[in-house]
N, C-alpha and C positions, 0 to 999 in steps of 0.2 A: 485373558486371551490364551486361546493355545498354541496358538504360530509365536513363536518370537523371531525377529528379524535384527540378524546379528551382522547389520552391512558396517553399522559404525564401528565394529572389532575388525573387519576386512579394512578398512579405510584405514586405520593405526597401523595396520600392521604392513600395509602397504605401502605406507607413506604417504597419501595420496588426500587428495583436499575433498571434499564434495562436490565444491563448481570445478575442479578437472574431471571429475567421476560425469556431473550432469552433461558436462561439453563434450566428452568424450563419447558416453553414448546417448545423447542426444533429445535430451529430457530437462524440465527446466527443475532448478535450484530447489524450488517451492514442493514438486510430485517429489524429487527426491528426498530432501526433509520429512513427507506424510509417510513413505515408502522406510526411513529409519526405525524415524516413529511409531512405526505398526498399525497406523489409523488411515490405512486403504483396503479396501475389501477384495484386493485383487490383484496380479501383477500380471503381466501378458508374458509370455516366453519368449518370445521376441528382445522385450525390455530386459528379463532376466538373461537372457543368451545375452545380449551386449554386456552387461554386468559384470558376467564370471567372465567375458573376453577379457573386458579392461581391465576386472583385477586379479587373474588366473588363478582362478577357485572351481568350484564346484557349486551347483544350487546348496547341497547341504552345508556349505561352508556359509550360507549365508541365513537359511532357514532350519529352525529346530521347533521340534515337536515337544510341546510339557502339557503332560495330563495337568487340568485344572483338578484344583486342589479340595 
């Protein structure tokens, strides 16, 4: 895959658990886990705006670009 989805380096560095991240912006435990994982085809900006609210980042601070190899 060429998205990588770097929430679980926000979440460390944050301090911050997953189910305070999920309850926070308002998504269950399970989409959040697929959404680390990188095994969703999609994320709404909506979702991702609450995201970088609750852990004061940026979308790039969460998504990176790698040419497949």
């Amino acid at each position: 895959m060429a998205i990588i989805v770097n929430l679980d380096v926000m979440l460390a560095k944050r301090k911050m658990r997953s189910k305070e991240l999920a309850e926070t912006v308002g998504i269950t435990e399970a989409n959040l886990s697929l959404l680390k994982s990188g095994k969703v085809k999609g994320v709404r900006f909506a979702t991702l705006e609450r995201i970088c609210d609750a852990l004061d980042c940026q979308p790039g601070d969460l998504l990176e670009f790698r040419p497949d190899a």
